[in-house]
Each structure stands twice: as C-alpha cells, then as structure tokens.
C-alpha positions in Angstrom: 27.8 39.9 -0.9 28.7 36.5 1.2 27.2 36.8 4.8 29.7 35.6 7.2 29.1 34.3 10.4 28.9 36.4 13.4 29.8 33.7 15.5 32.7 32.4 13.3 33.4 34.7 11.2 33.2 31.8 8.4 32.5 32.4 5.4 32.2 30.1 2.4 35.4 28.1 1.2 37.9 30.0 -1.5 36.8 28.5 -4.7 33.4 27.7 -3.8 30.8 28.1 -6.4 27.2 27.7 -6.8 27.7 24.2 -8.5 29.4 23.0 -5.2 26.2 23.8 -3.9 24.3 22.0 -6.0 26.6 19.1 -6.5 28.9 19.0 -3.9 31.7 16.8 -4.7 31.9 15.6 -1.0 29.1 13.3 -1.4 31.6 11.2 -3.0 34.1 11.6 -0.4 33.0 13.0 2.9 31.3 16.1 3.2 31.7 19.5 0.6 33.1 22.2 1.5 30.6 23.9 1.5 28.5 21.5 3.5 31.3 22.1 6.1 31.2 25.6 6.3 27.3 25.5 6.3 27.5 23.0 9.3 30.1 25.5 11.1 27.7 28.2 10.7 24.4 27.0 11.4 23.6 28.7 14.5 24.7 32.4 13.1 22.3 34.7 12.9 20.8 35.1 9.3 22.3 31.6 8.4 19.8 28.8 8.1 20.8 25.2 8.7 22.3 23.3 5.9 19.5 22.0 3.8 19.9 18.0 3.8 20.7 17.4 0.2 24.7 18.3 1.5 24.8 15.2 3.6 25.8 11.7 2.4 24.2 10.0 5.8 21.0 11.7 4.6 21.0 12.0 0.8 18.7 9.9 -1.2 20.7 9.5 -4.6 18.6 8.7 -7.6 19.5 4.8 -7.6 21.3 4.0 -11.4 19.3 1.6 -13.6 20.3 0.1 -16.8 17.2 1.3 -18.7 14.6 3.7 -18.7 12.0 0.7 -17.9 12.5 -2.4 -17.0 9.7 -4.8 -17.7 8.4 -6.8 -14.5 11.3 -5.1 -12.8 8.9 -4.1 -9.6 12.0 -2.9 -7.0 10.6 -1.5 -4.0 6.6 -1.2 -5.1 3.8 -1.2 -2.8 2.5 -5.0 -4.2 5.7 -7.0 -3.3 4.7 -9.0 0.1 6.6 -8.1 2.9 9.5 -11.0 3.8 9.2 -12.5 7.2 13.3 -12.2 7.0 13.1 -9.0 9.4 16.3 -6.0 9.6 17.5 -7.7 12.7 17.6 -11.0 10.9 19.4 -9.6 8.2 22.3 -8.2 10.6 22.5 -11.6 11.8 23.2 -13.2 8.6 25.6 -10.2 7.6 27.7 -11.6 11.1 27.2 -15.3 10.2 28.9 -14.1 6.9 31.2 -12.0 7.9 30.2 -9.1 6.3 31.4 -5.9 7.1 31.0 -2.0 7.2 34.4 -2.5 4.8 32.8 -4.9 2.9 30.0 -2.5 2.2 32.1 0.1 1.0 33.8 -1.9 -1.7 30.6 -3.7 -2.8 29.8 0.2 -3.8 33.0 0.4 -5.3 32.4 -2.6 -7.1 29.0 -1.3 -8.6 30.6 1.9 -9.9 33.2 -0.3 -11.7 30.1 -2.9 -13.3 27.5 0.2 -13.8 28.6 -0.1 -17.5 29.7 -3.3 -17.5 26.6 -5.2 -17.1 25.4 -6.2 -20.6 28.3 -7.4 -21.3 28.5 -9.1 -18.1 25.1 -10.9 -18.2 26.2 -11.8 -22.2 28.6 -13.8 -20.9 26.8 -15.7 -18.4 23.9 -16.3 -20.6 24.8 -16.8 -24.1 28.7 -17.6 -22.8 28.1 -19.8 -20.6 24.2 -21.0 -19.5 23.5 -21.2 -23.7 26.0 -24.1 -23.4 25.0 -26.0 -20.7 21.1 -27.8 -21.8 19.9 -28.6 -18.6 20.6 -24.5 -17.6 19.4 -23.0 -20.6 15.9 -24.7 -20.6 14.2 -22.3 -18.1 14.5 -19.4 -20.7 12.9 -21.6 -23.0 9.4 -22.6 -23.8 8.5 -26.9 -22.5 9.2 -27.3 -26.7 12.9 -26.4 -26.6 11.7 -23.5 -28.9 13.2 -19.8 -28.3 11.5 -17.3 -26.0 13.7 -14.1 -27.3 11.1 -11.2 -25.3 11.5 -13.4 -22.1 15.1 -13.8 -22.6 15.2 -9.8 -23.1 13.3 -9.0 -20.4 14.9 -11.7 -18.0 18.4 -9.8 -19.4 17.2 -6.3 -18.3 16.6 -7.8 -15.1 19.6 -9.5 -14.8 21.4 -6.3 -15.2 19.2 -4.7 -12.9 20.4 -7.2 -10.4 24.2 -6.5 -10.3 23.4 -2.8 -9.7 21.1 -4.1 -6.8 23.7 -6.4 -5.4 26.1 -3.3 -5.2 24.6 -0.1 -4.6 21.5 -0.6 -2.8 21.2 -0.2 0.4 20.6 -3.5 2.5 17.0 -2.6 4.0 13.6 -4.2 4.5 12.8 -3.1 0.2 16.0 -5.0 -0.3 15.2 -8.0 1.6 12.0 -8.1 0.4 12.9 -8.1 -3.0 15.0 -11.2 -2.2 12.2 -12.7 -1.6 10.0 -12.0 -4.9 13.5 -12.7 -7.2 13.6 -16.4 -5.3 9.8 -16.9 -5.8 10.3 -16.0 -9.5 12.5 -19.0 -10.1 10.2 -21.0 -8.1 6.3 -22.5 -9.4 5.2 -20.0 -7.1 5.5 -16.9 -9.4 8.4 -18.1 -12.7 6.4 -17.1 -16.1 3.7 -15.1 -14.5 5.7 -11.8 -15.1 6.5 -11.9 -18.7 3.3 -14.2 -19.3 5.4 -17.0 -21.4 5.5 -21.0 -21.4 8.3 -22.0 -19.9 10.1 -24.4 -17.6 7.8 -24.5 -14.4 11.2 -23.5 -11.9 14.3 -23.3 -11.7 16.1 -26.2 -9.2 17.5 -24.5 -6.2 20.4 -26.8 -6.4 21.3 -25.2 -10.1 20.5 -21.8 -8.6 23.4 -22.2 -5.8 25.5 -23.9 -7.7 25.7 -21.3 -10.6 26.7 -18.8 -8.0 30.5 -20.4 -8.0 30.5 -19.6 -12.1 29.2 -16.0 -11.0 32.2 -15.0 -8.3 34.7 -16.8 -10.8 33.7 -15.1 -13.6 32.8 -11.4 -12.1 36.5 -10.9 -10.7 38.2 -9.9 -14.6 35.2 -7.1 -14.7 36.0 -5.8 -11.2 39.5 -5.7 -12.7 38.5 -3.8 -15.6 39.0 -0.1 -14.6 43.0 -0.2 -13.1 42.0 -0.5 -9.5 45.0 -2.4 -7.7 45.4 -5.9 -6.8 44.3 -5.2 -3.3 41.3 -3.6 -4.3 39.7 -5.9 -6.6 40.5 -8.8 -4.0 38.4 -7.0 -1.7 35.4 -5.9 -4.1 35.4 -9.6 -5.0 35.3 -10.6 -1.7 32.2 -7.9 -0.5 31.0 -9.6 -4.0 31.0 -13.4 -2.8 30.0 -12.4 0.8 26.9 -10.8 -0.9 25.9 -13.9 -2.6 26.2 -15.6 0.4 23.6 -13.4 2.4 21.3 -13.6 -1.1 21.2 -17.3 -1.3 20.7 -17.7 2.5 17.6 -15.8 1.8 16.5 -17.2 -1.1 16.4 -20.5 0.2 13.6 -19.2 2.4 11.1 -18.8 0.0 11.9 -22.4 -1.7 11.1 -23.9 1.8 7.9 -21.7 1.6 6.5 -23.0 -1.2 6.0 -26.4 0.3 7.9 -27.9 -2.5 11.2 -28.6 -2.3 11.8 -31.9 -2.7 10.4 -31.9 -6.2 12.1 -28.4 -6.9 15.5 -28.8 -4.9 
C-alpha cells in the first residue's frame, strides 16, 4: 500500500513504477516524476527526503568511455599536478570566449550524437587526414620513419577518450588539470614517456593550433549524423569550436612552462 502524504495528500504519479525509481527518466529532462512527488512530500510524516540519486544538479552519472581501459589514459587520478589555471580563471576564459550556459548544453548534446562516432571520427583524422600530411604524421612515428602501431593504438584510444571529454565532462579543476597533462604530453616535457616508445621529441604548438581548423571543419558532418535540424548542429558546432578555443588557451600554458618554446613553437 502507497503512503500518501498527510500534508498533501500526494501520492506517487499514475504510471509510476519502481524502474522510475531507479532510473528516472527526468534525469534526462528535468526532474522524474517521481522525484517531484518525493520533493512535494518530503516533510510528511513517514516520508523521508528524496535520496539524491533523483536529482540531475546532484547526480554523479557514470562518465561514458570508449573502452573498458585505456592505456596511459590517467583522467582525474591523484598523480596528475595540479594546473596553476584556477576555476575562477577558467570562467574568465569561458567569458573571453563567449561561452555560454547554452553552449554547455549543446556541447552535451554533441557528445551523445559522437559517443559512437568516435573511432570513426579519429580514423579520419588520423589515417584520413594526418597519415597524408609527413611533417604531421611523424610524431606517431619512431626518429626512423618506421611504424609505432601500439603507440598509434593507444594514442587512438585516447584520442577517442578526448571527444567524450570535450563534451560531457564537466568543466572543473580535474578538467583543467587534465588540460594541462594532454598539453605536456605533446611537449619534451612528458611525449613518449606514457607508452614508453621512440618517437618525435614534441609536437610544435604551431601544428597543434593549427590542426584545430581541420578538427571544427571536419566534426560538423558527425554532429549531423543523427537528424538533428539545421539549427541544432550549428549550435553543437559552435559549443564545439568555442571549446577548442578555451582548450588551446590552456594548452599554450604548459608550452610557455616548459621553458622552451622557441625551439618547440
């Protein structure tokens, strides 16, 4: 038997099961309706407040990943250094930007519509596009020229990784620091030590902003991919470009950091 409220009188929704309960659908759209009923009722007698599972502002989704491990993929562990580039900083850059609470919603958007898109994503960048271009495809090569097919598989995984990152993680000190470590990786600071290979010393920062126009070009016909109209892959492409913008603003940090960038500008 369903105890209603005797303040209300409220009792749970027509229709409500116990797998709305356990997987409310409003944590796509707003809160269940169960979650609202709960909330209406909390301070009945014999009706404990709503656990916080039922609430998007507090729920802590299992974050998607495009493998069960990820070599060298270290998101959010204790061992990456903490970024000088503080939350406050961050909201400054998202201004200097332009990038928005709108903008945040359709990068989500945008990372629902790439979640199974992203091998054939980063297939096209890398053998499509860097294989083709010598002085690009180097760094995933040893100093001989020769093939490095685990660091190109791992590098992949982490590739992949990345465009779930850009999209659907929230923008917080883990995020910014993780800037940080992905820049230092293409820098003499930290490139090869992950996968333990001989290759190129670092990646140019000048190649590394300048690949970013062949990444918003080429990302838009996957944002396309799932019927969304006109209007709303123009503005997941945008939240897309603005999000490169506040990544390569950060990444130029560590560069600087290293002490080296005239030799690898």
């Amino acid at each position: 038997m369903v105890r209603t409220s005797k303040r209300s009188g409220a009792a749970p929704p027509k229709g409500f099961t116990n797998e709305d309960r356990l997987n409310p659908p409003g944590l796509r759209s707003g809160v269940s309706r169960f979650a609202r009923w709960a909330l209406e009722s909390r301070h009945s007698v014999g009706v404990q407040s709503p656990p916080d599972c039922l609430f998007p502002t507090r729920v802590n989704l299992r974050m998607k990943t495009v493998a069960t491990s990820i070599p060298g993929y270290t998101y959010g562990a204790t061992d990456i250094p903490a970024s000088p580039v503080s939350l406050q900083d961050l909201e400054r850059l998202k201004i200097s930007a332009g990038f928005t609470d709108e903008d945040a919603h359709f990068l989500r958007l945008a990372g629902e519509v790439l979640s199974d898109q992203t091998e054939k994503i980063v297939a096209h960048w890398r053998s499509g596009i860097i294989a083709g271009i010598p002085h690009l495809a180097r760094h995933s090569r040893s100093p001989e020229g020769d093939p490095l097919p685990h660091y190109l598989a791992n590098s992949n995984l982490r590739f992949r990784q990345w465009i779930l990152d850009t999209c659907l993680r929230p923008y917080d000190q883990d995020w910014i620091n993780y800037q940080q470590e992905i820049a230092l990786r293409h820098t003499s600071s930290k490139k090869n030590r992950v996968d333990d290979v001989r290759s190129t010393p670092y990646v140019p920062l000048r190649d590394v902003l300048a690949f970013i126009a062949v990444i918003n070009e080429t990302i838009k016909p996957y944002l396309a991919a799932k019927g969304h109209t006109a209007a709303e892959v123009d503005k997941m492409h945008l939240a897309w470009c603005k999000s490169m913008q506040l990544q390569m603003a950060l990444w130029i940090g560590p560069y600087t950091a290293t002490g080296q960038v005239p030799s690898e500008w």
